[in-house]
N, C-alpha and C positions, 0 to 999 in steps of 0.2 A: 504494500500500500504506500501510496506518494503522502508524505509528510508534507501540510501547509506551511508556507515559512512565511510571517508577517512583515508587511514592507509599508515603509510611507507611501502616497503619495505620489514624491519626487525625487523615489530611490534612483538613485544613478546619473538623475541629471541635473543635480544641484549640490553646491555652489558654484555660480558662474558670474565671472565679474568682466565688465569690456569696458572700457574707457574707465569713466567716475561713475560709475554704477553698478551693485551688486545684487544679485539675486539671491536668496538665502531660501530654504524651507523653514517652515515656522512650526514647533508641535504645540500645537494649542491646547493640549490637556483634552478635559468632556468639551464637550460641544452639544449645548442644548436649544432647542426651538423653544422659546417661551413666548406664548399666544393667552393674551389676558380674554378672562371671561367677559362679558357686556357689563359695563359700567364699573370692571372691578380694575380699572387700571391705576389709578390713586391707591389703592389699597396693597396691590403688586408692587407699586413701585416702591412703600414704604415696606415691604416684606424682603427688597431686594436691597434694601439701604440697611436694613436689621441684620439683614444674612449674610451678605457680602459686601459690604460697604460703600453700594451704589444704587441711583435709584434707575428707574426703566427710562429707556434713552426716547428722548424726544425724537419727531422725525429727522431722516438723514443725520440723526448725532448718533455719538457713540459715549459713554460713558465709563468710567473706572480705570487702569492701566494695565499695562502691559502682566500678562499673570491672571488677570480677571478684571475680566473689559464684556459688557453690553453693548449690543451694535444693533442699530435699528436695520431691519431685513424687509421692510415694505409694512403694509397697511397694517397693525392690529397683530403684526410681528417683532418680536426680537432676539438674538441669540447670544446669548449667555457663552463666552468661552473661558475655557480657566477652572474652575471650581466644582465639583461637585452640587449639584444645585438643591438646596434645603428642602425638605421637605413641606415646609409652610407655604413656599411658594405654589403648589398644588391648590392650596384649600383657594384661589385667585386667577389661576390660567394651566394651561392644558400645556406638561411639561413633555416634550420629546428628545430623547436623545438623538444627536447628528455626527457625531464622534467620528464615525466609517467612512461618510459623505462628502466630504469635502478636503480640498487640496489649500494648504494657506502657505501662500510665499510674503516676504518682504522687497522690497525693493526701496533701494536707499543709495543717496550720491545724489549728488551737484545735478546729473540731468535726469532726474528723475523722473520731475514733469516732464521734460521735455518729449522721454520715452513715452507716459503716457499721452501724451498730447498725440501721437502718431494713431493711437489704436481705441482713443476713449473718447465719445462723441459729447463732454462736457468738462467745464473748465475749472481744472487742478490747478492752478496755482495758487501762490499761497494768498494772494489777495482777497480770493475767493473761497476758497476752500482751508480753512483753519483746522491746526490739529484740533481733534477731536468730531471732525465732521465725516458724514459715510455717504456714499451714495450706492444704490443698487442701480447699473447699468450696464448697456455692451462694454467687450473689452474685445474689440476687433469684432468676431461674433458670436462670441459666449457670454453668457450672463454670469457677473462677476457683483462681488458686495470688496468697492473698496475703500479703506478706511486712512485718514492720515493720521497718522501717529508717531510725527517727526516733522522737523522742521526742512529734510528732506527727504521722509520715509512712508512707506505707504505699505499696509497690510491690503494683500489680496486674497480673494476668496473667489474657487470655480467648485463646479462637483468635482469629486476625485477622478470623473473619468476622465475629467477634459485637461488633468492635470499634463499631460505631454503637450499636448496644443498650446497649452498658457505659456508655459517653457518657452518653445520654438517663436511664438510673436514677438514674445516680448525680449527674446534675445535677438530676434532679426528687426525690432525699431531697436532693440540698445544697439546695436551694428551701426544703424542707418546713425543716431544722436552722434556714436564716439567720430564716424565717417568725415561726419559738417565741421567736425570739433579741430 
């Protein structure tokens, strides 16, 4: 019988650094879907500031740091990374584990934007886009949740499967950024 052997993500093809800009795999601990009951979002968000020391992230924000961070993930969603997520939060919103699901890289360096600016159809720079802000959108064309969390660092989120794909883009615009550079 073939023995399963557990792999990240982005075994084998990370880290990759080209110009001023590094690619990293990120292990984000659990990884939970946390979707609040109707009108129990005030109550969630104080059950998440008791438990973990953050409350539920406004839209497109992200709350808490690195370690255990809340990221808004669209409408009436957020996901919880980091922490084993307390059981109070249950008696509030409908908890899912996402742990297997997803591929989380960093990306950080001086052309950070730059690279996303080639492949993300909404505007990263820091004028706009402040540490602690997230947005769910394309990222070339996968849907991607990505978060700044540096002054030139940005957490990315694909499903796990699209995790090779995410790799090959975003090292062929880091190619294209270091090229101009």
């Amino acid at each position: 019988m073939d023995k399963l052997i557990a792999k990240s993500p982005c075994e084998g093809l990370l880290p990759l650094t080209v110009g001023s800009v590094t690619l990293t795999e990120e292990e984000p601990g659990v990884m939970t879907s946390v979707a609040p009951y109707k009108g129990c979002e005030e109550a969630l968000s104080e059950a998440l500031k008791a438990a973990h020391g953050m409350g539920y992230p406004a839209a497109n924000r992200a709350t808490g740091r690195a370690g255990s961070r809340a990221v808004w993930f669209g409408h009436g969603q957020a996901m919880l990374i980091g922490p084993v997520p307390d059981a109070t939060l249950s008696e509030h919103a409908a908890i899912v584990d996402q742990s297997d699901a997803w591929a989380v890289v960093r990306l950080e360096g001086e052309g950070a934007e730059d690279v996303l600016a080639r492949l993300v159809p909404v505007d990263l720079r820091a004028a706009h886009f402040k540490r602690g802000h997230t947005v769910r959108s394309l990222l070339f064309h996968m849907t991607a949740s990505i978060t700044r969390v540096g002054d030139t660092a940005f957490q990315i989120m694909v499903f796990r499967s699209m995790a090779e794909t995410l790799v090959h883009d975003l090292k062929t615009a880091m190619e294209g950024v270091a090229a101009r550079g």
